[in-house]
DRENTORKOL-3810 file (N, C-alpha, C; in nm, 4 decimals):
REM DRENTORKOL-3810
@n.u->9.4175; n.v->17.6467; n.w->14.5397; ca.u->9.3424; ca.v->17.6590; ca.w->14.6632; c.u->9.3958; c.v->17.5586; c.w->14.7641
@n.u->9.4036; n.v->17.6104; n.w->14.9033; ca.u->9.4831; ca.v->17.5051; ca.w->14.9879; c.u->9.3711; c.v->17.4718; c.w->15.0811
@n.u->9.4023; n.v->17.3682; n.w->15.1478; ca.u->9.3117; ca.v->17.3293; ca.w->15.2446; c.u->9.2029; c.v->17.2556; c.w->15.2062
@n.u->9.1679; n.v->17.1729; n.w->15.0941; ca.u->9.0568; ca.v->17.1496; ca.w->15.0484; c.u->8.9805; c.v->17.0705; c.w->15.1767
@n.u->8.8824; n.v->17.1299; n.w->15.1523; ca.u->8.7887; ca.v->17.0094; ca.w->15.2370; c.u->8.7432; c.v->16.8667; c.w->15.1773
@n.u->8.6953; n.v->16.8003; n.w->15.3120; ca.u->8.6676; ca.v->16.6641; ca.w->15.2426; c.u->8.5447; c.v->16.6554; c.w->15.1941
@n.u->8.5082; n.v->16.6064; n.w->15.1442; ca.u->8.3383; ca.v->16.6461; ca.w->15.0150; c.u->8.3490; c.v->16.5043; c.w->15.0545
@n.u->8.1598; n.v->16.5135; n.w->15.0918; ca.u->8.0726; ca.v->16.3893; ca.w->15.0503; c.u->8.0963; c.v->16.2945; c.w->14.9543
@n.u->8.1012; n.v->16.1540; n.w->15.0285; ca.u->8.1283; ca.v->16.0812; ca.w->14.8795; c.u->7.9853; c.v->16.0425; c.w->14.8531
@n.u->7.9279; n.v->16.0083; n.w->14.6788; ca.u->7.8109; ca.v->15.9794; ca.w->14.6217; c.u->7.7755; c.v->15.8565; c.w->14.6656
@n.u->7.8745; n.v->15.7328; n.w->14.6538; ca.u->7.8775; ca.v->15.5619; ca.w->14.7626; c.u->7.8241; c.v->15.6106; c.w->14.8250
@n.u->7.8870; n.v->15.6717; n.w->14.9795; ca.u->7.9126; ca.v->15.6563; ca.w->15.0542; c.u->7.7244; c.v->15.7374; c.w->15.1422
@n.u->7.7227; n.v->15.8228; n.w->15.0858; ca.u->7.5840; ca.v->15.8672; ca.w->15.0613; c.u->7.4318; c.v->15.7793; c.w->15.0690
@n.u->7.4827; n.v->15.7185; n.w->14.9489; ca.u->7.4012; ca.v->15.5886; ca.w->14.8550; c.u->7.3665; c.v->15.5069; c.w->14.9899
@n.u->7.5108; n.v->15.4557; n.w->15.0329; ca.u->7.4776; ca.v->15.3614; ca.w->15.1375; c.u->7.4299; c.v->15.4068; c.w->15.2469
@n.u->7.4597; n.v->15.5384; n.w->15.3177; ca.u->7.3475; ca.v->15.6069; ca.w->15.4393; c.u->7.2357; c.v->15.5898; c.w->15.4203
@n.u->7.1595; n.v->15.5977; n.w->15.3147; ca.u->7.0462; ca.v->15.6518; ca.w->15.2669; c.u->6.9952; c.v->15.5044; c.w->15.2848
@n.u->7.0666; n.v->15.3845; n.w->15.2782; ca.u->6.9744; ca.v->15.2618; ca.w->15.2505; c.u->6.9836; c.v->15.2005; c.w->15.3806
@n.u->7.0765; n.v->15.2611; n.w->15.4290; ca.u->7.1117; ca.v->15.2087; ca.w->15.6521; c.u->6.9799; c.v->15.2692; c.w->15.6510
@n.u->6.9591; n.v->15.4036; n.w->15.6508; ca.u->6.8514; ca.v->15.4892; ca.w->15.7444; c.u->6.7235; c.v->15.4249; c.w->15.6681
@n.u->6.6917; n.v->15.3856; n.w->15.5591; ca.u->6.5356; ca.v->15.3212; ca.w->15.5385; c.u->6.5208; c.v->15.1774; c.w->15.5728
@n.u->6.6549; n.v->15.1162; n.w->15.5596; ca.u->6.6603; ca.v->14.9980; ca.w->15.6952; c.u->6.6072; c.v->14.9981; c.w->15.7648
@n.u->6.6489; n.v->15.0780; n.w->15.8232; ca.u->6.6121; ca.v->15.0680; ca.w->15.9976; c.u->6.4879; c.v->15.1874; c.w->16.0517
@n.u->6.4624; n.v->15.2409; n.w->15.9329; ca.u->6.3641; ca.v->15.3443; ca.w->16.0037; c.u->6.2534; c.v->15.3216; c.w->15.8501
@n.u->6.2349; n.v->15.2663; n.w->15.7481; ca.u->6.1483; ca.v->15.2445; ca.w->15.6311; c.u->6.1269; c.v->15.3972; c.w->15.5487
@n.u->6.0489; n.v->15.3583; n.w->15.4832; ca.u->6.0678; ca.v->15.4977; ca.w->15.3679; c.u->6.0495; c.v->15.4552; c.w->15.2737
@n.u->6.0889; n.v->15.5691; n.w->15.1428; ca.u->6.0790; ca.v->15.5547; ca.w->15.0416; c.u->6.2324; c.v->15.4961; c.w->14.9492
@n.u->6.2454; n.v->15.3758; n.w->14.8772; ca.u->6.2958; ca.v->15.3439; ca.w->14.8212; c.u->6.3464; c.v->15.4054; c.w->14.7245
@n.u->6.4705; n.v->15.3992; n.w->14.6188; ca.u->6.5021; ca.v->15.4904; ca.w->14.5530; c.u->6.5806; c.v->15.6031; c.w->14.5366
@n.u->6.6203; n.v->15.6390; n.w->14.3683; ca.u->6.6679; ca.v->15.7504; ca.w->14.3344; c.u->6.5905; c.v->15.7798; c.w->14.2877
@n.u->6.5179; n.v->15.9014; n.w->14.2567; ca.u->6.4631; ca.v->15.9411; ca.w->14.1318; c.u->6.5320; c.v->16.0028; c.w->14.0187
@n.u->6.6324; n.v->16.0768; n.w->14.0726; ca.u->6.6868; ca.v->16.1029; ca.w->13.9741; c.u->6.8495; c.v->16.1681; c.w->13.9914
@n.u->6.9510; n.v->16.0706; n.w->13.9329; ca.u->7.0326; ca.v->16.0887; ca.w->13.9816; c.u->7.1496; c.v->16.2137; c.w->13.9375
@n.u->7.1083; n.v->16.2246; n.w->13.8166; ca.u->7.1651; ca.v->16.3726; ca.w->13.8017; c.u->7.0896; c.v->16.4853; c.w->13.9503
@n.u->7.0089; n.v->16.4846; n.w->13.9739; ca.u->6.9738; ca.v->16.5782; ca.w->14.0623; c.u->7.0900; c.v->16.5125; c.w->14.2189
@n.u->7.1068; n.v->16.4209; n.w->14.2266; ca.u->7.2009; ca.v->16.3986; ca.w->14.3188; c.u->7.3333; c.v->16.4363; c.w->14.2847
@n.u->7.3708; n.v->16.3821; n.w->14.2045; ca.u->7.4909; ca.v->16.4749; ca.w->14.1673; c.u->7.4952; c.v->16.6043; c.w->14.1600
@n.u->7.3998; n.v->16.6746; n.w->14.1458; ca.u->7.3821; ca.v->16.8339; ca.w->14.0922; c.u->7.3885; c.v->16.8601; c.w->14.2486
@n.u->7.3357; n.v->16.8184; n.w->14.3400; ca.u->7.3287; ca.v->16.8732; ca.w->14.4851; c.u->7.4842; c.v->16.8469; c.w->14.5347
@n.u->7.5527; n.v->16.7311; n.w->14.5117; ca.u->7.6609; ca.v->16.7098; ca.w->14.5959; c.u->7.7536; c.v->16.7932; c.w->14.4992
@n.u->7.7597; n.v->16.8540; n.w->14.3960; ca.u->7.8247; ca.v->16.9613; ca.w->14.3228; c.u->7.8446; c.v->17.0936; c.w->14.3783
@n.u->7.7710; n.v->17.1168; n.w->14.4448; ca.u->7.7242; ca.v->17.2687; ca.w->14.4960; c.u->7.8165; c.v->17.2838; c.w->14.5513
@n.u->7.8646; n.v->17.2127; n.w->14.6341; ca.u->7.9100; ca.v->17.3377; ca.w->14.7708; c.u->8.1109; c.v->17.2788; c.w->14.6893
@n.u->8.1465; n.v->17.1986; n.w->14.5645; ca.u->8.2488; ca.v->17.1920; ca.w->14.4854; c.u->8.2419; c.v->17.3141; c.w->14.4421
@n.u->8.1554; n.v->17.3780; n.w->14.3702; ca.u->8.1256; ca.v->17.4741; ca.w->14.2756; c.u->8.1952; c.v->17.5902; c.w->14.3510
@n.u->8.1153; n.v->17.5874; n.w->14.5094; ca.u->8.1561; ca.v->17.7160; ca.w->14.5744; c.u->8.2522; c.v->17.7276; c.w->14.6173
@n.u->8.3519; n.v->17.6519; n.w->14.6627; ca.u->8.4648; ca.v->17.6393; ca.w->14.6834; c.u->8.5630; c.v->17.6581; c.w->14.5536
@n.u->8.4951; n.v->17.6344; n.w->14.4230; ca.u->8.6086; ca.v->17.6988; ca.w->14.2984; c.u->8.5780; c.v->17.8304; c.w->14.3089
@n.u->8.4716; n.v->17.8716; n.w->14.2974; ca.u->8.4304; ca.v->17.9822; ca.w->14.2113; c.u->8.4151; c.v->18.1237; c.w->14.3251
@n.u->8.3856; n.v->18.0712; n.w->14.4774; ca.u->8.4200; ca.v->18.1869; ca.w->14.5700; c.u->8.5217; c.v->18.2062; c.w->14.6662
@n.u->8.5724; n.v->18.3690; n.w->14.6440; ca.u->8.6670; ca.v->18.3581; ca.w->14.7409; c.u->8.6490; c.v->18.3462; c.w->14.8893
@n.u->8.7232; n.v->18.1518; n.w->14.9580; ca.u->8.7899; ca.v->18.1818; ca.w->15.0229; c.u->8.6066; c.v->18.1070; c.w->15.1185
@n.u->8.5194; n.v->18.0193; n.w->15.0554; ca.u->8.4142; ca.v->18.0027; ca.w->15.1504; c.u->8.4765; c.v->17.9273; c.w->15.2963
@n.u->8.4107; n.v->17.9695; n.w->15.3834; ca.u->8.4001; ca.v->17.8847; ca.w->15.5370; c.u->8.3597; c.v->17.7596; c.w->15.4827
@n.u->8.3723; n.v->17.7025; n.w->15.6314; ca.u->8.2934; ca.v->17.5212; ca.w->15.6293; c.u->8.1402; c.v->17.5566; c.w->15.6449
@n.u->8.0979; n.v->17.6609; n.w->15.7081; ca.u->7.9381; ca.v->17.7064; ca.w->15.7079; c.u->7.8483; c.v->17.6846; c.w->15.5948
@n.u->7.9806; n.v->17.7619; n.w->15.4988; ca.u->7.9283; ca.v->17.7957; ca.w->15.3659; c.u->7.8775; c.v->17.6919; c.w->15.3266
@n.u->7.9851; n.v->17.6127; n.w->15.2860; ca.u->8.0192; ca.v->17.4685; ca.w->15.2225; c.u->7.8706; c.v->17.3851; c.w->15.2906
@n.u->7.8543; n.v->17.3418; n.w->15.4298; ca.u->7.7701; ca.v->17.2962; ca.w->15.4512; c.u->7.6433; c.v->17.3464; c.w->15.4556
@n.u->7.6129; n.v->17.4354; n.w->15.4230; ca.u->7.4784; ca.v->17.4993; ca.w->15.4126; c.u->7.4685; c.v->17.5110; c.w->15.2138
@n.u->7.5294; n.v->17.4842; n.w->15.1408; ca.u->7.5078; ca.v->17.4291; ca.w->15.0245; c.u->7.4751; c.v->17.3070; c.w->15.0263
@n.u->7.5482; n.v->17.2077; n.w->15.1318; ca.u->7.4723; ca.v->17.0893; ca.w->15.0607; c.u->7.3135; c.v->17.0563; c.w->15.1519
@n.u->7.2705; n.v->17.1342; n.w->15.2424; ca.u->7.1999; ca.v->17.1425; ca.w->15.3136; c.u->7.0940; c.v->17.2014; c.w->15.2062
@n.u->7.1205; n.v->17.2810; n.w->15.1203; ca.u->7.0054; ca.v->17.3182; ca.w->15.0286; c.u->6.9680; c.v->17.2244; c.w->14.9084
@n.u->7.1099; n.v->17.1357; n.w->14.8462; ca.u->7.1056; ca.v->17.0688; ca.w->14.7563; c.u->7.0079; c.v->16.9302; c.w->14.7957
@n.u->7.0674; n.v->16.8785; n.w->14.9029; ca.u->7.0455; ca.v->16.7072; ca.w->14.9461; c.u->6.8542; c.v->16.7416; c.w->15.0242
@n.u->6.8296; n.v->16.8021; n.w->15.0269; ca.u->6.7005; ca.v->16.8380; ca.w->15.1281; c.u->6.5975; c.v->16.8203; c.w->14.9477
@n.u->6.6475; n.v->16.8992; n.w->14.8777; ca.u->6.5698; ca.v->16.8935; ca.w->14.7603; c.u->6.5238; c.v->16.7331; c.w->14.6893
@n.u->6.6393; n.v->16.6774; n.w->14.7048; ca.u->6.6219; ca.v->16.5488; ca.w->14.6483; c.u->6.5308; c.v->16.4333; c.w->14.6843
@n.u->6.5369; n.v->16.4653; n.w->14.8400; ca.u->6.4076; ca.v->16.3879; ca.w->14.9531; c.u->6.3085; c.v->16.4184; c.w->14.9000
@n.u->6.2441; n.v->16.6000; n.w->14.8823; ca.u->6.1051; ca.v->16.6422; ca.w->14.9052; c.u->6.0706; c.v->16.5907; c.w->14.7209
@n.u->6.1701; n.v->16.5743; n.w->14.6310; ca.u->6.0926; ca.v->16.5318; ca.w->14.5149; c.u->6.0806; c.v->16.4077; c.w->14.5041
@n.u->6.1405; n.v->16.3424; n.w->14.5649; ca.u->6.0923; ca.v->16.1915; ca.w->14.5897; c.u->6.0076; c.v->16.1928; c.w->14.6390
@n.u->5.9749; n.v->16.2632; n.w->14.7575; ca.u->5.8613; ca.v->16.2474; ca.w->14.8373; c.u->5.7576; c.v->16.2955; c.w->14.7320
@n.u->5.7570; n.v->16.4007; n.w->14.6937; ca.u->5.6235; ca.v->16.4554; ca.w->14.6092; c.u->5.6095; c.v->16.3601; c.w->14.5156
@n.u->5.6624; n.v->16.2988; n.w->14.4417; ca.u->5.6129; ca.v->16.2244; ca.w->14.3346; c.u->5.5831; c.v->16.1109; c.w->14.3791
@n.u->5.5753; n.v->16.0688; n.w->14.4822; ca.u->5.5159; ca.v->15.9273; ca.w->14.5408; c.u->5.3521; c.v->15.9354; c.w->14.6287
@n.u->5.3563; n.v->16.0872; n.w->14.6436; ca.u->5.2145; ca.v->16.0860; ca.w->14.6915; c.u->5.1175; c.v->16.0866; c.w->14.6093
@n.u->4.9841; n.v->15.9892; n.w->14.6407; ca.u->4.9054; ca.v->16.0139; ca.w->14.5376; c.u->4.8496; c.v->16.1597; c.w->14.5001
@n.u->4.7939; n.v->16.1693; n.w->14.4153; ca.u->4.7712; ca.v->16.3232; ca.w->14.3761; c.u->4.6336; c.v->16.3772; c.w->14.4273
@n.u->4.5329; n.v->16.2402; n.w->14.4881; ca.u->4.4388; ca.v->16.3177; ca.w->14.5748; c.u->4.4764; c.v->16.3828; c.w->14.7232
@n.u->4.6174; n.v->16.3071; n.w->14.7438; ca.u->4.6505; ca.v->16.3491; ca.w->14.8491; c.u->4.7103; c.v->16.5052; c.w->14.8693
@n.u->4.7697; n.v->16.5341; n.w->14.7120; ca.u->4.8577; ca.v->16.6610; ca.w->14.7192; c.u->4.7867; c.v->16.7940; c.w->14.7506
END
């Protein structure tokens, strides 16, 4: 396959994630880091396994993967009278 694109690095990630609760607060944490890896996998996966994806593609995989990882952090930190 030619042309590879450049894929998210997991660092490089890591460290966005701790700029943006810096400076804007949040929730601390991985919960779970196979699920981070499993998200930044995706749009690798699609690029082996389909012919020939766009950059659309590619970024709208990790747009489904990395969004997941927030809302279960988020859910498991709310109390449960709140849910």
């Amino acid at each position: 396959m030619s042309n590879e694109p450049s894929w998210i690095d997991r660092l490089a990630l890591i460290l966005l994630q701790a700029e943006s609760l810096a400076e804007h607060g949040g929730l601390e944490g991985l919960r779970d880091e196979n699920l981070l890896d499993s998200a930044l996998a995706r749009p690798h996966n699609l690029w082996a396994y389909q012919d020939a994806p766009d950059l659309a593609q590619l970024a709208a995989a990790y747009g489904v993967g990395l969004p997941a990882i927030i809302l279960s952090l988020t859910a498991t930190s709310v109390p449960p009278s709140f849910r």
